[in-house]
PDB file of N, CA, C and O in Angstrom:
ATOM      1  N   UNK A   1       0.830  -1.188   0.000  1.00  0.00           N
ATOM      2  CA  UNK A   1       0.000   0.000   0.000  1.00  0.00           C
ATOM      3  C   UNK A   1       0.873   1.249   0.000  1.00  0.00           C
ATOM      4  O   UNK A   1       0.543   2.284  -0.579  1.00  0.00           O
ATOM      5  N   UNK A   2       2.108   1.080   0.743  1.00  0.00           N
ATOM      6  CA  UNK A   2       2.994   2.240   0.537  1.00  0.00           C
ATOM      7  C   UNK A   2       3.588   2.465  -0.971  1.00  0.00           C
ATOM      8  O   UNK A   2       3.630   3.570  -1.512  1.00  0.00           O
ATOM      9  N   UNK A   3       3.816   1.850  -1.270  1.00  0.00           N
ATOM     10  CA  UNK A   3       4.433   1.379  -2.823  1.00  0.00           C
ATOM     11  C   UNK A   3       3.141   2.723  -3.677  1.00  0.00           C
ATOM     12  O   UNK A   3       3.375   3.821  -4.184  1.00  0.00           O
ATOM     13  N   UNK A   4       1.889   1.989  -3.502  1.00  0.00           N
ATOM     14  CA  UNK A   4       0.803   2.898  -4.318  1.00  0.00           C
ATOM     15  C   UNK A   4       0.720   4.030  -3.832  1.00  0.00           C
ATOM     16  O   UNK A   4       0.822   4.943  -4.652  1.00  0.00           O
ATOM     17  N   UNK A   5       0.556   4.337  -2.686  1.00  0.00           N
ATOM     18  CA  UNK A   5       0.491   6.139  -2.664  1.00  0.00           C
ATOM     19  C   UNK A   5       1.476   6.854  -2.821  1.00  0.00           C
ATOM     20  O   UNK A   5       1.262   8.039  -3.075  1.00  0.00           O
ATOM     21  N   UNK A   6       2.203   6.604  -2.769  1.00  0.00           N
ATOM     22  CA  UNK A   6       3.782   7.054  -2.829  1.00  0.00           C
ATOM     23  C   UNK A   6       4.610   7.688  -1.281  1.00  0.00           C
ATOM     24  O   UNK A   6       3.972   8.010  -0.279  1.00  0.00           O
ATOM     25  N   UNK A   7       5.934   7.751  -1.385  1.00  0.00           N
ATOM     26  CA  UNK A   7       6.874   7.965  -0.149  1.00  0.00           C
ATOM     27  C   UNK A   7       6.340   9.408   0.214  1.00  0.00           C
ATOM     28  O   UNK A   7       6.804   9.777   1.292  1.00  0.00           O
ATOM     29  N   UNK A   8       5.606  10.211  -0.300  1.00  0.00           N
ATOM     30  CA  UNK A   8       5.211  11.679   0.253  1.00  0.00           C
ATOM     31  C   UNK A   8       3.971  11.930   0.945  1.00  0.00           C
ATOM     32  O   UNK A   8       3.627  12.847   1.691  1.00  0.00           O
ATOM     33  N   UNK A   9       3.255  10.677   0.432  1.00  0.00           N
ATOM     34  CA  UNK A   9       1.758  10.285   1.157  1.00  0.00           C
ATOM     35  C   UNK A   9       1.632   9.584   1.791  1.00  0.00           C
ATOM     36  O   UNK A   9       0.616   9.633   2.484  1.00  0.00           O
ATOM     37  N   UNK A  10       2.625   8.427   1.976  1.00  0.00           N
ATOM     38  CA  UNK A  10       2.975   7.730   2.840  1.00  0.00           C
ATOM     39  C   UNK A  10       3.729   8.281   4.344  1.00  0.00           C
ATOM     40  O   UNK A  10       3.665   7.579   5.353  1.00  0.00           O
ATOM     41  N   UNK A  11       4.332   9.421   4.336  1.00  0.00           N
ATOM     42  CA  UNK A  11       5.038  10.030   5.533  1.00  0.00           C
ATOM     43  C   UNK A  11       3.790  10.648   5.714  1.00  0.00           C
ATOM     44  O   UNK A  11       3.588  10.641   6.928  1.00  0.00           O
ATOM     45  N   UNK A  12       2.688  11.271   5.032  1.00  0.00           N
ATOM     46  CA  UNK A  12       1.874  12.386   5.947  1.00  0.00           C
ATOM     47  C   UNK A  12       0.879  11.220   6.616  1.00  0.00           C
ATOM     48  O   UNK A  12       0.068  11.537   7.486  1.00  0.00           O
ATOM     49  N   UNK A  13       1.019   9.715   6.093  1.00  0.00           N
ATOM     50  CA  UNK A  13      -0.328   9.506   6.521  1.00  0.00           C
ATOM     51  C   UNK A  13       0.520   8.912   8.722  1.00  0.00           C
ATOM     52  O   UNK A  13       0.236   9.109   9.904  1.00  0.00           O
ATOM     53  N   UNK A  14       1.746   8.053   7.732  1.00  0.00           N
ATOM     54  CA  UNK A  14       2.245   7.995   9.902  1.00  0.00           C
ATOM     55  C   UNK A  14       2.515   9.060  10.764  1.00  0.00           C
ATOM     56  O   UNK A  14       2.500   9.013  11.994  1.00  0.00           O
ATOM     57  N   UNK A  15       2.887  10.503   9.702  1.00  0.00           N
ATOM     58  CA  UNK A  15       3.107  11.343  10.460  1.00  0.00           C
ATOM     59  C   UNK A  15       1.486  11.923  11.661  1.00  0.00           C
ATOM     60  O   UNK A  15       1.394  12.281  12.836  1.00  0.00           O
ATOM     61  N   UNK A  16       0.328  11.696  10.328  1.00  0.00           N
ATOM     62  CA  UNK A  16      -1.072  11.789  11.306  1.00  0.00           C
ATOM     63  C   UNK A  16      -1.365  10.598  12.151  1.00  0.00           C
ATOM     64  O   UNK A  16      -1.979  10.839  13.190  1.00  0.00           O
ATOM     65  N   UNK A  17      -1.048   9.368  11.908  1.00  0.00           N
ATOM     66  CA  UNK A  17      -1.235   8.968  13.150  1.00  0.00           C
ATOM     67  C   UNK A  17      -0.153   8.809  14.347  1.00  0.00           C
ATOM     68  O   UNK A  17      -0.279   8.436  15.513  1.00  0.00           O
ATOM     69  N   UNK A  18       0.646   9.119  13.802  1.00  0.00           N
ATOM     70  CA  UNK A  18       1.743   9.696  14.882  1.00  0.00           C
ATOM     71  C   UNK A  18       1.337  10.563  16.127  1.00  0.00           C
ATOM     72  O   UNK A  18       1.381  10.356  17.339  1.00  0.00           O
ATOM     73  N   UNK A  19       0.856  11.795  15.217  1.00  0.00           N
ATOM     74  CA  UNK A  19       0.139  12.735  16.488  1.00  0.00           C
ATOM     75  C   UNK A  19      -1.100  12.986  16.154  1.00  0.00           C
ATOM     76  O   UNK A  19      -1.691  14.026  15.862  1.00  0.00           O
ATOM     77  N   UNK A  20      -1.439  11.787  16.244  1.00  0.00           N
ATOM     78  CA  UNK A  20      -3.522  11.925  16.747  1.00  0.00           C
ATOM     79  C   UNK A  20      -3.341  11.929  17.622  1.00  0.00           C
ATOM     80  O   UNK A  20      -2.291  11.456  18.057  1.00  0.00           O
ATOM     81  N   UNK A  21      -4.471  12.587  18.560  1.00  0.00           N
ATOM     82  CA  UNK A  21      -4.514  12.558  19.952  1.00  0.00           C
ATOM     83  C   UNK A  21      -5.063  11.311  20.312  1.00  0.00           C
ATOM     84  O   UNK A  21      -5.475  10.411  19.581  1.00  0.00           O
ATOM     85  N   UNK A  22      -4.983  11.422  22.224  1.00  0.00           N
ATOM     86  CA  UNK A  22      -5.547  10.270  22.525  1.00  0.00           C
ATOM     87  C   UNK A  22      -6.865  10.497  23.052  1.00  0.00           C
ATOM     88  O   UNK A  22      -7.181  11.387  23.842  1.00  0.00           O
ATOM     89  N   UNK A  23      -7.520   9.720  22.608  1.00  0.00           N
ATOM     90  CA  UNK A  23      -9.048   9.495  22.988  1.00  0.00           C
ATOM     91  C   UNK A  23      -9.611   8.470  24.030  1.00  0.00           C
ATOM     92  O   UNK A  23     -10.754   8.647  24.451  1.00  0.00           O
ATOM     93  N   UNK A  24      -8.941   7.516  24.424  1.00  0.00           N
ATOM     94  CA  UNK A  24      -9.157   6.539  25.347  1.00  0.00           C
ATOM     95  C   UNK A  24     -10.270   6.998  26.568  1.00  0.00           C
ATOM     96  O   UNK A  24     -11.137   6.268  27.049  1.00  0.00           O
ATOM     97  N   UNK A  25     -10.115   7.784  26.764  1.00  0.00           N
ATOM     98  CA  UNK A  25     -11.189   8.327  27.780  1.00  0.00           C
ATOM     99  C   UNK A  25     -12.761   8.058  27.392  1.00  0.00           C
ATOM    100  O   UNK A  25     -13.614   7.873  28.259  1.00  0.00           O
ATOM    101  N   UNK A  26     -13.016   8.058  26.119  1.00  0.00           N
ATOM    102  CA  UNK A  26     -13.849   7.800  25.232  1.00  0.00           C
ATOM    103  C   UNK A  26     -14.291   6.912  25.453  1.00  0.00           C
ATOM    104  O   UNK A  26     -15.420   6.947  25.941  1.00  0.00           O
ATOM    105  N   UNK A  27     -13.849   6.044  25.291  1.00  0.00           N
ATOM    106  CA  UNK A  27     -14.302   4.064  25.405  1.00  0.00           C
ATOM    107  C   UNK A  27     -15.503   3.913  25.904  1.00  0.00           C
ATOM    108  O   UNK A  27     -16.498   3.365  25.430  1.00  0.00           O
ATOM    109  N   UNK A  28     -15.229   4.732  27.437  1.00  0.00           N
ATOM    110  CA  UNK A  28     -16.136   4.166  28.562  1.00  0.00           C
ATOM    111  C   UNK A  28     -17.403   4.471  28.365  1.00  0.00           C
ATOM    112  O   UNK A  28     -18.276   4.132  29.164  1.00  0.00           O
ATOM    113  N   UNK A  29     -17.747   5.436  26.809  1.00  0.00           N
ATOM    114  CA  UNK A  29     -18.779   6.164  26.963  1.00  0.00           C
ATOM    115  C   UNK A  29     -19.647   5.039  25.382  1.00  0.00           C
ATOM    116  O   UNK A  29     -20.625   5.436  24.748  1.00  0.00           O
ATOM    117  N   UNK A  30     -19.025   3.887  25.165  1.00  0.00           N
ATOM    118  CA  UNK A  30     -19.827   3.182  24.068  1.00  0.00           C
ATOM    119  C   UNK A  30     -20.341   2.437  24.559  1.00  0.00           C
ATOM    120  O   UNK A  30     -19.781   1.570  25.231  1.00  0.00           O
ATOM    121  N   UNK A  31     -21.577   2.526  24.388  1.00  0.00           N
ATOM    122  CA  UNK A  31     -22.495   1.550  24.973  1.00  0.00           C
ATOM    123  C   UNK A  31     -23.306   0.498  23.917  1.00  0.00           C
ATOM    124  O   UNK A  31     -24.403   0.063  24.268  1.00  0.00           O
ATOM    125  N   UNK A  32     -22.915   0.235  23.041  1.00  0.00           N
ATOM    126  CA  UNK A  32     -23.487  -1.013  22.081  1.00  0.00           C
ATOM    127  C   UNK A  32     -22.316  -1.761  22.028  1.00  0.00           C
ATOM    128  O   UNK A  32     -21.168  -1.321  21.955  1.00  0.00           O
ATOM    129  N   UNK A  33     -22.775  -3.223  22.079  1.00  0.00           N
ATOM    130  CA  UNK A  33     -21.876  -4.089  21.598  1.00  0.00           C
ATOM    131  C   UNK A  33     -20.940  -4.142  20.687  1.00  0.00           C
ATOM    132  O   UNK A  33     -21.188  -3.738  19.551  1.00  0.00           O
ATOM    133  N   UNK A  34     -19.467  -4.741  21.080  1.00  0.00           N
ATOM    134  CA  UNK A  34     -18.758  -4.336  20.536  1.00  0.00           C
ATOM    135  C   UNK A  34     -17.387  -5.477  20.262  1.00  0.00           C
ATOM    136  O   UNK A  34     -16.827  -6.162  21.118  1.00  0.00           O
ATOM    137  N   UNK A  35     -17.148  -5.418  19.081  1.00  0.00           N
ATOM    138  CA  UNK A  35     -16.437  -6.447  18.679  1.00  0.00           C
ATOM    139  C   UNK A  35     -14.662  -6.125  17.865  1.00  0.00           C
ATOM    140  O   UNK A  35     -14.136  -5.627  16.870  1.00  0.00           O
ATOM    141  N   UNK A  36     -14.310  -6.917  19.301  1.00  0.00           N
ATOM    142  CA  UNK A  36     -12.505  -6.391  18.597  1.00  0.00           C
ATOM    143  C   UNK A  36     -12.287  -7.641  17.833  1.00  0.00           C
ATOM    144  O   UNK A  36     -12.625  -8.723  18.312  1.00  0.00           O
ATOM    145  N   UNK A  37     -11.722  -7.537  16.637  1.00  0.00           N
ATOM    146  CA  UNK A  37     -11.055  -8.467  15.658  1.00  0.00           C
ATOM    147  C   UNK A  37      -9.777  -7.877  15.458  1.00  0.00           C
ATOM    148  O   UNK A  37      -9.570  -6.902  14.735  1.00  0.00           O
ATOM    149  N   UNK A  38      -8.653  -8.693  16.331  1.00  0.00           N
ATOM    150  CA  UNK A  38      -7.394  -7.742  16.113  1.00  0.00           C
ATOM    151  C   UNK A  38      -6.442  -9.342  15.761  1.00  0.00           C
ATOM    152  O   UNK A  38      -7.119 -10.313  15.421  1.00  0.00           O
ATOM    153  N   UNK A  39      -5.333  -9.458  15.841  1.00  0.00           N
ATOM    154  CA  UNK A  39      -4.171 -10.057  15.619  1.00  0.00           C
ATOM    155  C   UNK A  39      -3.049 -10.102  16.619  1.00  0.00           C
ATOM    156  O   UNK A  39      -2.572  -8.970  16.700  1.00  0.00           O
ATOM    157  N   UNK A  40      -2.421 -10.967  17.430  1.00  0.00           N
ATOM    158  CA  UNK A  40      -1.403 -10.965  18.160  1.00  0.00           C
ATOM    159  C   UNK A  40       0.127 -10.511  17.476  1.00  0.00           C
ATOM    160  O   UNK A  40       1.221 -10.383  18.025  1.00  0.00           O
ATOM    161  N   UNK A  41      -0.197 -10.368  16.354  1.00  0.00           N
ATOM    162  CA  UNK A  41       1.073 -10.650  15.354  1.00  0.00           C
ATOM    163  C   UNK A  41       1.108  -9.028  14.864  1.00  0.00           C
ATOM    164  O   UNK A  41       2.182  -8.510  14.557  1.00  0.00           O
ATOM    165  N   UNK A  42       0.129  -8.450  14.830  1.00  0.00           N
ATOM    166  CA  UNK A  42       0.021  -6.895  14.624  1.00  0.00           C
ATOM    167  C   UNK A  42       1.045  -6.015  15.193  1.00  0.00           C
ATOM    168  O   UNK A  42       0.811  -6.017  16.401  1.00  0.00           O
ATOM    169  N   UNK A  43       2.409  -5.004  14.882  1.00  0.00           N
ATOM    170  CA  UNK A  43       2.722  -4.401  15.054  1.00  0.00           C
ATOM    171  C   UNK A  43       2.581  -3.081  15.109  1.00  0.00           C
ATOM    172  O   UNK A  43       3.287  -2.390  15.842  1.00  0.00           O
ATOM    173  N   UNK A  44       1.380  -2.456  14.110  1.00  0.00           N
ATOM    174  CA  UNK A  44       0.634  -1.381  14.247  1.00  0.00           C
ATOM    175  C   UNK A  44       0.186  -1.277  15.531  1.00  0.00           C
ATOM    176  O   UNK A  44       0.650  -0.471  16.337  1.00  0.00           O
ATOM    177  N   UNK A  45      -1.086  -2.396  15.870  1.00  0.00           N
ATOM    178  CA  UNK A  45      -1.716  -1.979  16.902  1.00  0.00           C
ATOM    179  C   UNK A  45      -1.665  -3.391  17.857  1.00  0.00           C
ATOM    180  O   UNK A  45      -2.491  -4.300  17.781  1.00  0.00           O
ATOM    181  N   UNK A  46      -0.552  -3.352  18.728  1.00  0.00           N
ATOM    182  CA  UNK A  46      -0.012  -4.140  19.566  1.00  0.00           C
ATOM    183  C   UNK A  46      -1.416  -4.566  20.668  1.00  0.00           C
ATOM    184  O   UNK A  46      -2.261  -3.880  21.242  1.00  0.00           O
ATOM    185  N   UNK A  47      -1.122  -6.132  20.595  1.00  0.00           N
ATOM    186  CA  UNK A  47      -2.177  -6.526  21.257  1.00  0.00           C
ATOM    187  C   UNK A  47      -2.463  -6.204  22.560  1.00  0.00           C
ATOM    188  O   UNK A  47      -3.324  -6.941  23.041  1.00  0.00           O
ATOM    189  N   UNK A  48      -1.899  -5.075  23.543  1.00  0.00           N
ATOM    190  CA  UNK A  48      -1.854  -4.566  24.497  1.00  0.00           C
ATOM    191  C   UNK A  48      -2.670  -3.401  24.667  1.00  0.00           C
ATOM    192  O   UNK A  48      -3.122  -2.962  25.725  1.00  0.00           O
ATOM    193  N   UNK A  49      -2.857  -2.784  23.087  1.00  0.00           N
ATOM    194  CA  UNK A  49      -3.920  -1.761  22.878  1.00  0.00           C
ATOM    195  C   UNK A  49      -5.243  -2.324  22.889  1.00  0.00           C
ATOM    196  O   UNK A  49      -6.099  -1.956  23.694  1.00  0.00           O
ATOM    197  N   UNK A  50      -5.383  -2.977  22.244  1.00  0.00           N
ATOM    198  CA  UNK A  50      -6.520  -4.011  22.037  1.00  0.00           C
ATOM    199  C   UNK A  50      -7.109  -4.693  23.342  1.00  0.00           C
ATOM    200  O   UNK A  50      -8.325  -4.712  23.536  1.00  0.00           O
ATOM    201  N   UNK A  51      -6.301  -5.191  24.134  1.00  0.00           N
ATOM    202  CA  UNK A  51      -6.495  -5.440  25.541  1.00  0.00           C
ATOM    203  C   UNK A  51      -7.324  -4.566  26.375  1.00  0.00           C
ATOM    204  O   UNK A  51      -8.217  -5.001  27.103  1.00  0.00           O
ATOM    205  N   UNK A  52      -6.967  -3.127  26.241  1.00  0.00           N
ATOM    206  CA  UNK A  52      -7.058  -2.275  26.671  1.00  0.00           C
ATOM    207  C   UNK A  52      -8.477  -1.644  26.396  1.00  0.00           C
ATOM    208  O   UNK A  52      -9.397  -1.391  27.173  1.00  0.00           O
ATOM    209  N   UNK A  53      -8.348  -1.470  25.015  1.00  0.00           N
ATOM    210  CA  UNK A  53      -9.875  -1.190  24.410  1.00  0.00           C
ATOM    211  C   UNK A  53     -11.193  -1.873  25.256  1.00  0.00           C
ATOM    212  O   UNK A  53     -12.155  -1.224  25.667  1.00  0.00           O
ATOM    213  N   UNK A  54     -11.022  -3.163  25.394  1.00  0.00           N
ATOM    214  CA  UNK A  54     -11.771  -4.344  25.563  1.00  0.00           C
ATOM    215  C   UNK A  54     -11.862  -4.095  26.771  1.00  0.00           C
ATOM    216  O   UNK A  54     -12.998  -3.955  27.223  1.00  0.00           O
ATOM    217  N   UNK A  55     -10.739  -3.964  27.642  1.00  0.00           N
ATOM    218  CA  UNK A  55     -11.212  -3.824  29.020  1.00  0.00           C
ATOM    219  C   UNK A  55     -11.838  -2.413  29.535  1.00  0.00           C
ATOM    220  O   UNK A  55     -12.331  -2.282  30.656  1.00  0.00           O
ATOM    221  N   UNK A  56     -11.753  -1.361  28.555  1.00  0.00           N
ATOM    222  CA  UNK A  56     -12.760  -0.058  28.834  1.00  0.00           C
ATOM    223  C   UNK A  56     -13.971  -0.404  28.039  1.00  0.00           C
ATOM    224  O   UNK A  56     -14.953   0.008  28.656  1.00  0.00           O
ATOM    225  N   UNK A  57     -14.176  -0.756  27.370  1.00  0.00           N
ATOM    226  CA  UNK A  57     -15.591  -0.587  26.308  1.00  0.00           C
ATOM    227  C   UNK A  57     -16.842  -1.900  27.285  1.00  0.00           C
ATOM    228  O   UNK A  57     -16.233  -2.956  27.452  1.00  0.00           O
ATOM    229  N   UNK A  58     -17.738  -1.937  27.642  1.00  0.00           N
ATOM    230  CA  UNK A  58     -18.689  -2.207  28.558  1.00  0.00           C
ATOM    231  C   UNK A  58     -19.398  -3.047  27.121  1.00  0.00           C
ATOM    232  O   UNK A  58     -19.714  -2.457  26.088  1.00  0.00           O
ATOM    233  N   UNK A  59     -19.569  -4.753  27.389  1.00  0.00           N
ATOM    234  CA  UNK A  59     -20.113  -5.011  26.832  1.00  0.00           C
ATOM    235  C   UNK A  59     -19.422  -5.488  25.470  1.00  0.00           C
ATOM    236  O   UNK A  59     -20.173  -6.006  24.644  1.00  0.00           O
ATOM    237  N   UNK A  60     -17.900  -5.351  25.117  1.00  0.00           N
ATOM    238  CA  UNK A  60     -17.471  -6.017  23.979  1.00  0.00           C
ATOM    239  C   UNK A  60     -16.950  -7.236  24.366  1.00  0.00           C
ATOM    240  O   UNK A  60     -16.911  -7.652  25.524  1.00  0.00           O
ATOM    241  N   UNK A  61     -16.396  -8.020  22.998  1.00  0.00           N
ATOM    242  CA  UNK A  61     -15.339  -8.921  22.894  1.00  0.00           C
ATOM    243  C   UNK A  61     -14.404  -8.390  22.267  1.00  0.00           C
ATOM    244  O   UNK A  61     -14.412  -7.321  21.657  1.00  0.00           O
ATOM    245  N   UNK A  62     -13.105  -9.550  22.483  1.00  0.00           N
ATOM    246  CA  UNK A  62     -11.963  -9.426  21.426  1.00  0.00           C
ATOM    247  C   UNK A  62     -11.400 -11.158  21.284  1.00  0.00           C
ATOM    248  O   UNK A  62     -11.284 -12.218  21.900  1.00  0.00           O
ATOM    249  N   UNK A  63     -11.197 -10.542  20.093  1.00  0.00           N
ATOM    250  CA  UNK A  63     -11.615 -12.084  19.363  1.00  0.00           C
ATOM    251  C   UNK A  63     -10.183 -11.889  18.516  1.00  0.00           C
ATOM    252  O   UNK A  63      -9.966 -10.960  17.739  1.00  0.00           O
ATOM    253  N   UNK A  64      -9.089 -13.170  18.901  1.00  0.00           N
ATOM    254  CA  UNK A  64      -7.566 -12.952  17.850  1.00  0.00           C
ATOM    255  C   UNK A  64      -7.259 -13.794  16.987  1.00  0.00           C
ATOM    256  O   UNK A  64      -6.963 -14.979  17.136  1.00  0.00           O
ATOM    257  N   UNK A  65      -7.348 -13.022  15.832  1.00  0.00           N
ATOM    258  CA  UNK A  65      -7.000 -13.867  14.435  1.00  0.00           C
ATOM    259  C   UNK A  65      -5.819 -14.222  14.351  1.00  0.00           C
ATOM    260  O   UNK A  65      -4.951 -13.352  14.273  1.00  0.00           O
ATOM    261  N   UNK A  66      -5.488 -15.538  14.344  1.00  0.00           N
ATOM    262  CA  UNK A  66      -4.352 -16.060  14.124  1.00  0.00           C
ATOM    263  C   UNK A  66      -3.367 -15.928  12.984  1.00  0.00           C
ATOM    264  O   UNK A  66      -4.018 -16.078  11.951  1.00  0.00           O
ATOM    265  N   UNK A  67      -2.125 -15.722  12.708  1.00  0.00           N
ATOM    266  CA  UNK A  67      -1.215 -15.997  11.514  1.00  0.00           C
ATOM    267  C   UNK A  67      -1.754 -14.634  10.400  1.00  0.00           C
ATOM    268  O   UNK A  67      -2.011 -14.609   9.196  1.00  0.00           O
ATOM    269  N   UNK A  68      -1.762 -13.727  11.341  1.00  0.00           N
ATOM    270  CA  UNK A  68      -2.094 -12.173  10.388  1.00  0.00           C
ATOM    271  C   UNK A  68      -1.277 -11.561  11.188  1.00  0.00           C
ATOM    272  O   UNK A  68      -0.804 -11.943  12.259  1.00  0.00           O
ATOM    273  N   UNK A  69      -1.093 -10.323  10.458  1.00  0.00           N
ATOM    274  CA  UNK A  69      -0.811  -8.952  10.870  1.00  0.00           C
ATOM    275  C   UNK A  69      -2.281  -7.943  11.169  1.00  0.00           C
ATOM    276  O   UNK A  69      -3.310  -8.263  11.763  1.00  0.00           O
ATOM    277  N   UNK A  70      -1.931  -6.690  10.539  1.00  0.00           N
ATOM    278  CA  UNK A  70      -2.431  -5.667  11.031  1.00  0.00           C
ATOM    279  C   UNK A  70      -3.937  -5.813  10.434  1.00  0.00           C
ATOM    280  O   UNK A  70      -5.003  -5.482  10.954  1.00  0.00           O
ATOM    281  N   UNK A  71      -3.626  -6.537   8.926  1.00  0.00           N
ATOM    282  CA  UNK A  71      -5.018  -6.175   8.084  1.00  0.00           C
ATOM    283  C   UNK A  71      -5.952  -7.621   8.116  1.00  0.00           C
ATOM    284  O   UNK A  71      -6.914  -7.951   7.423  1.00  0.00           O
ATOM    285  N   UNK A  72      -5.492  -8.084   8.835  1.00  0.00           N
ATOM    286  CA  UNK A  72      -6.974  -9.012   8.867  1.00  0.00           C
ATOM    287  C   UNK A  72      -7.762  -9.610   7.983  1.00  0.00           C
ATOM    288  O   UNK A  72      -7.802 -10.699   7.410  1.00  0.00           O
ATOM    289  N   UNK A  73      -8.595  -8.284   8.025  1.00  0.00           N
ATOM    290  CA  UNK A  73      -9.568  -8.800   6.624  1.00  0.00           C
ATOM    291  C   UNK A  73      -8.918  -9.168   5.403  1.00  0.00           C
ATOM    292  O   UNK A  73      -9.328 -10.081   4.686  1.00  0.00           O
ATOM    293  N   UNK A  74      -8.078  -8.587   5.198  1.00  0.00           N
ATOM    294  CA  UNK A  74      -7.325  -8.764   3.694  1.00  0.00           C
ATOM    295  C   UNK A  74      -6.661 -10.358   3.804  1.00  0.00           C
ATOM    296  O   UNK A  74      -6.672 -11.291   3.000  1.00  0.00           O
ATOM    297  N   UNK A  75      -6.051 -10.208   5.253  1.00  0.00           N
ATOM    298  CA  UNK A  75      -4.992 -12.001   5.301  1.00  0.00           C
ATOM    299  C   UNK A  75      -5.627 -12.776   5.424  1.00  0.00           C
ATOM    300  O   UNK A  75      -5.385 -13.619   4.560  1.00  0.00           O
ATOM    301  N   UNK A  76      -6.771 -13.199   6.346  1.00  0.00           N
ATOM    302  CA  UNK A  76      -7.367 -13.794   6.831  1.00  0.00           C
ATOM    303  C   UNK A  76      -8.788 -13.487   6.387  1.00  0.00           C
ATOM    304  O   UNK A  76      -9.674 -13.482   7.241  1.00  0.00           O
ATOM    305  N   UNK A  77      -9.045 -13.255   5.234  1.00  0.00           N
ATOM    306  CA  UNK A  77     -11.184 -12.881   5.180  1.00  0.00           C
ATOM    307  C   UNK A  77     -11.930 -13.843   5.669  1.00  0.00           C
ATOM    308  O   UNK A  77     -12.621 -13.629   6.665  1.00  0.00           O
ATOM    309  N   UNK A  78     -11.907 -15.263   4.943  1.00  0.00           N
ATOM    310  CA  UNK A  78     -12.550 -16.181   5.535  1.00  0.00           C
ATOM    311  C   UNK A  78     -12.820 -16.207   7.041  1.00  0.00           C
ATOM    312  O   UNK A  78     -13.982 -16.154   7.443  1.00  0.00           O
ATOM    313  N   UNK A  79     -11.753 -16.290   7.917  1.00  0.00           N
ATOM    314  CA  UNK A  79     -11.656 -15.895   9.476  1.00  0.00           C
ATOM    315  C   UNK A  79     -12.116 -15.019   9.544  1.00  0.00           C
ATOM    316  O   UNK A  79     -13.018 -15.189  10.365  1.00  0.00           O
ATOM    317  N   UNK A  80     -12.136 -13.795   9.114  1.00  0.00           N
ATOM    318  CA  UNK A  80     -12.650 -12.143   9.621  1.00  0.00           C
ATOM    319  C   UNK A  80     -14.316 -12.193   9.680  1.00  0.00           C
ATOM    320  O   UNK A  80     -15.160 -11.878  10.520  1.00  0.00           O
ATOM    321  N   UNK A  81     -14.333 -12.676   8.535  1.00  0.00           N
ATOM    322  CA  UNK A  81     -15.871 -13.172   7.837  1.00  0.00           C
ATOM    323  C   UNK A  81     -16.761 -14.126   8.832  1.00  0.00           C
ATOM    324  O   UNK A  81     -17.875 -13.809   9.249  1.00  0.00           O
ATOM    325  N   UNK A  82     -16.207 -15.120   9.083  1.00  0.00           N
ATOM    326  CA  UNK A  82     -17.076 -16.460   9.894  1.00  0.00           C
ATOM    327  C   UNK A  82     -16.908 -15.546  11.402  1.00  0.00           C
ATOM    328  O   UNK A  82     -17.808 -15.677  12.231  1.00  0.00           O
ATOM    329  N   UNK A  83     -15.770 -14.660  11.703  1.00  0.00           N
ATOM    330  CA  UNK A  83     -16.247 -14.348  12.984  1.00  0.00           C
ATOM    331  C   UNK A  83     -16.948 -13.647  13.454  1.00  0.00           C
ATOM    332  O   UNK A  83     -17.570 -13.743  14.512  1.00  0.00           O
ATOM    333  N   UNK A  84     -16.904 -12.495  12.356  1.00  0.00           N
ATOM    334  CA  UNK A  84     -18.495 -11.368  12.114  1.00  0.00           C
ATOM    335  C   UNK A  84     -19.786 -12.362  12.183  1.00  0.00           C
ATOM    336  O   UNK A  84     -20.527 -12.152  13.143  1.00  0.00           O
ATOM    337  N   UNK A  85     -20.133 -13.346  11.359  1.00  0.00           N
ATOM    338  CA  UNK A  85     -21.084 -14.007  11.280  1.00  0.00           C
ATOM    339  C   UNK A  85     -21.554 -14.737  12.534  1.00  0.00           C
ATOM    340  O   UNK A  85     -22.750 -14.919  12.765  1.00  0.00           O
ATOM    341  N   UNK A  86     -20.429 -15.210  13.451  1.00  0.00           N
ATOM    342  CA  UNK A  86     -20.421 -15.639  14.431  1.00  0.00           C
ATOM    343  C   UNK A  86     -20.916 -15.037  15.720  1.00  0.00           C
ATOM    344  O   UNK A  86     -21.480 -15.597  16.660  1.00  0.00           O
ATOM    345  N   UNK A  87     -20.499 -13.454  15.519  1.00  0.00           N
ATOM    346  CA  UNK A  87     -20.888 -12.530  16.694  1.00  0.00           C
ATOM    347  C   UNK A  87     -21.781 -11.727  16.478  1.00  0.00           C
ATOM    348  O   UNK A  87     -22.148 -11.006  17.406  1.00  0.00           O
ATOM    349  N   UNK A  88     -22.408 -11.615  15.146  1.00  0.00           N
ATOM    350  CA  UNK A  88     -23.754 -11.212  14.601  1.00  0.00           C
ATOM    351  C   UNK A  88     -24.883 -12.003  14.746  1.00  0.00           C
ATOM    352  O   UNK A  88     -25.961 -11.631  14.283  1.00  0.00           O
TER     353      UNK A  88
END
């Protein structure tokens, strides 16, 4: 994906999530069910964030796709897919 936008769109996009703010305070305030589909293998978003999410948000799961990274759906659809179906 870096390859396609190129090295100049590619720095603005880590540079924004670099300094997004943090919102975590937030969490506590979702109140519909809620479903983490993350990856242990994810270096973006380290399964410690994800942990975290799950233990503020009232009422979710987190559910870890095996033998992926960050994108999930893309590595794993079938898995991403049956587990939506599963928790729907």
């Amino acid at each position: 994906m870096a390859q396609e936008v190129g090295a100049k769109r590619y720095t603005q996009q880590l540079t924004a999530i670099l300094n997004k703010p943090d919102h975590s305070e937030l969490l506590t305030l979702i109140q519909c069910p809620t479903l983490l589909v993350v990856s242990k293998n994810d270096k973006v978003m380290p399964p410690e964030r994800s942990e975290h999410m799950a233990a503020h948000i009232k009422n979710s799961e987190l559910v870890y796709v095996e033998s992926c990274g960050h994108v999930a759906p893309l590595e794993r659809p079938d898995l991403v897919n049956q587990t939506l179906s599963n928790w729907l």
